[in-house]
Each structure stands twice: as C-alpha cells, then as structure tokens.
N, C-alpha and C positions, 0 to 999 in steps of 0.2 A: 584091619586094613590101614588103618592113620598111620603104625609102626613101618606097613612098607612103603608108604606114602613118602612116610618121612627120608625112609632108606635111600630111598629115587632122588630126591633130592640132596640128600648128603651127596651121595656118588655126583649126582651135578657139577656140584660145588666143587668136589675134590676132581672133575677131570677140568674143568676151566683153569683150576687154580696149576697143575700137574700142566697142562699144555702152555697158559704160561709161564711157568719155569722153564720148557723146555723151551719156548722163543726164546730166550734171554741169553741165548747162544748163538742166535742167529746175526748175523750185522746186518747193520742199515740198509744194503741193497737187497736181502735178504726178504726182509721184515717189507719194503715194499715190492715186492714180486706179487704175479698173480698165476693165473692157469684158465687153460681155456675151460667151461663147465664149472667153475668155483664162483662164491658168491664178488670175489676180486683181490686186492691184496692183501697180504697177510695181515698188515698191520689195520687195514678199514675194519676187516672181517672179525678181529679182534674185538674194533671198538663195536662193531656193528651188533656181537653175541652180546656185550654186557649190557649197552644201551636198551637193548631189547630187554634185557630181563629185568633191567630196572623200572621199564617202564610194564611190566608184565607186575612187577610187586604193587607197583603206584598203584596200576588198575585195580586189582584186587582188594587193594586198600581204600580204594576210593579216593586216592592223594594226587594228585597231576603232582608231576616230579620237573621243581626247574631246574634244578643242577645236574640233570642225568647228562650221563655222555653221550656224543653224537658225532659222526663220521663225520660230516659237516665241516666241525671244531676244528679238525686236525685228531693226528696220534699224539697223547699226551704222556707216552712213555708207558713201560711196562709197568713198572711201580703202580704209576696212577691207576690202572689198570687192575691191576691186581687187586688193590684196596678196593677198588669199588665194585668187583666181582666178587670177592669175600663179603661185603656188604649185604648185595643182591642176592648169591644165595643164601645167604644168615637171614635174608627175610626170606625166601622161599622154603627156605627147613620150619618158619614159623610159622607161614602160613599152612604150611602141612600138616605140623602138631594140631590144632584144627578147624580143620579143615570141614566147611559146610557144601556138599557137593550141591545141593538144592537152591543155594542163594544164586537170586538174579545182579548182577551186579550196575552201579548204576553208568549211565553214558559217561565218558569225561571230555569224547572226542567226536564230535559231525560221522565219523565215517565207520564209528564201532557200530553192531547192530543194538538194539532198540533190547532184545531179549538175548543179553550174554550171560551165558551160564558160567559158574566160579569157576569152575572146572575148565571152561573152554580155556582159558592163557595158561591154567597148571600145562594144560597137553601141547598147548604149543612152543610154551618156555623150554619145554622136556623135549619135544623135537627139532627145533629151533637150533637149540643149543649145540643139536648131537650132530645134524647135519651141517653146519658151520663151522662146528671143528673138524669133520670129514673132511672137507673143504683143506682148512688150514692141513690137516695132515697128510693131504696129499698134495699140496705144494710142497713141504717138506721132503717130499718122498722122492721126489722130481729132481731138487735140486740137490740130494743126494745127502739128506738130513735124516736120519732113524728119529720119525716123530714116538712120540711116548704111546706106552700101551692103556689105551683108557677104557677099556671093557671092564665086564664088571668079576673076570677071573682077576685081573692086577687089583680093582679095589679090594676083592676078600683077600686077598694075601696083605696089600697094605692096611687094609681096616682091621681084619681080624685075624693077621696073621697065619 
C-alpha cells in the first residue's frame, strides 16, 4: 500500500507543479481573475493550495512552519511558488514512504481536534489540492485558456510513458 501511497503523491506534486507552468502564460489580469463557485482568484487560489500543504507537512511533522506562504502575504510570483510546492510535496512523498496510518498526531493549533489521526491531513492535502486546482482550471476555461490535463491518464503517459 506505502508504493501507491507514494504514487498519490508523486502525481500530486507533478499536477501542482504542471498547472503552474501552465499559469505562467497567463498575465497579470489573468492571474488575478476569479469565478463565481471557485475558491477566488487565480493567483490567491494558487498560494492558498501550497500554503495549505505546507502546513499539512508541518502538522504531520509535528513542526509549526513560520515561513510557509499565506494569501494574506500577497502573490509572490510564480517562481516562488513553484519552489515551495516542489518543497511541500518532496515532503508529502516522504511522508508517504512511511507512513504510520495509526499515529495520533500532536495539537500545534487551538482549533485542530484533540485526536487527529495521521492520515486525517494525508486525505485532506489530496483533496484540497484537487479541488483547488479544479477551481483554477476552470477559471482558465472561462477565459478561454486550455488548462493542462492533470488526471491520472496524462500522468502515466508522462511518468511512465
């Protein structure tokens, strides 16, 4: 199970990293567009996936993360972005390799519950993610952008040919 564990999160990793590349075509007024049903604009939504998953590794780790990104901050550019979503899921593919589904993890935050199971942010990082870029690629779609195909038919062709 840990090997497709792992797979889930590779694939992660490679559509974050795959959908930003594909904003890096979009311009500025682009990049802050929203839609009505999306989590807002493209560029918040962006920071808002990575933020999350860094703080989703913190948890896991037991690490409160101070330099994780935040919507808050501002957009600090695609780059930045990038680097630190290759980051997040480089730790989410570690934390895969293994992975204790039984460990309680401890509080870091007043409003996480009392008994979070490890697993509980693995499933949320993994949905989080997928829904947010939905999001982003249907604003894309709107404004008349062919967002990238990030299912997991385009990753076996890109991963394994």
């Amino acid at each position: 199970m840990s090997d497709a564990l792992v797979e889930f999160f590779k694939h992660n990793l490679w559509a974050n990293q795959k959908l930003l590349a594909a904003c890096k075509g979009l311009t500025e007024e682009q990049l802050h567009t929203t839609s009505d049903g999306t989590y807002g604009r493209i560029s918040d939504t962006l920071v808002h996936i990575v933020s999350a998953e860094e703080y989703y590794v913190g948890l896991i780790n037991g690490q409160k993360l101070e330099n994780r990104l935040r919507v808050k901050d501002g957009f600090p550019g695609l780059q930045v972005l990038r680097e630190h979503a290759q980051h997040s899921g480089e730790g989410l593919v570690a934390i895969a390799k293994n992975f204790d589904g039984s460990r309680i993890l401890e509080q870091l935050h007043p409003s996480e519950p009392d008994n979070l199971h490890a697993v509980t942010p693995l499933l949320q990082a993994m949905n989080h993610a997928t829904e947010h870029r939905a999001h982003i690629m249907t604003i894309m779609s709107q404004l008349g952008v062919e967002p990238p195909s990030l299912d997991a038919w385009a990753y076996n062709k890109e991963r394994f040919g």
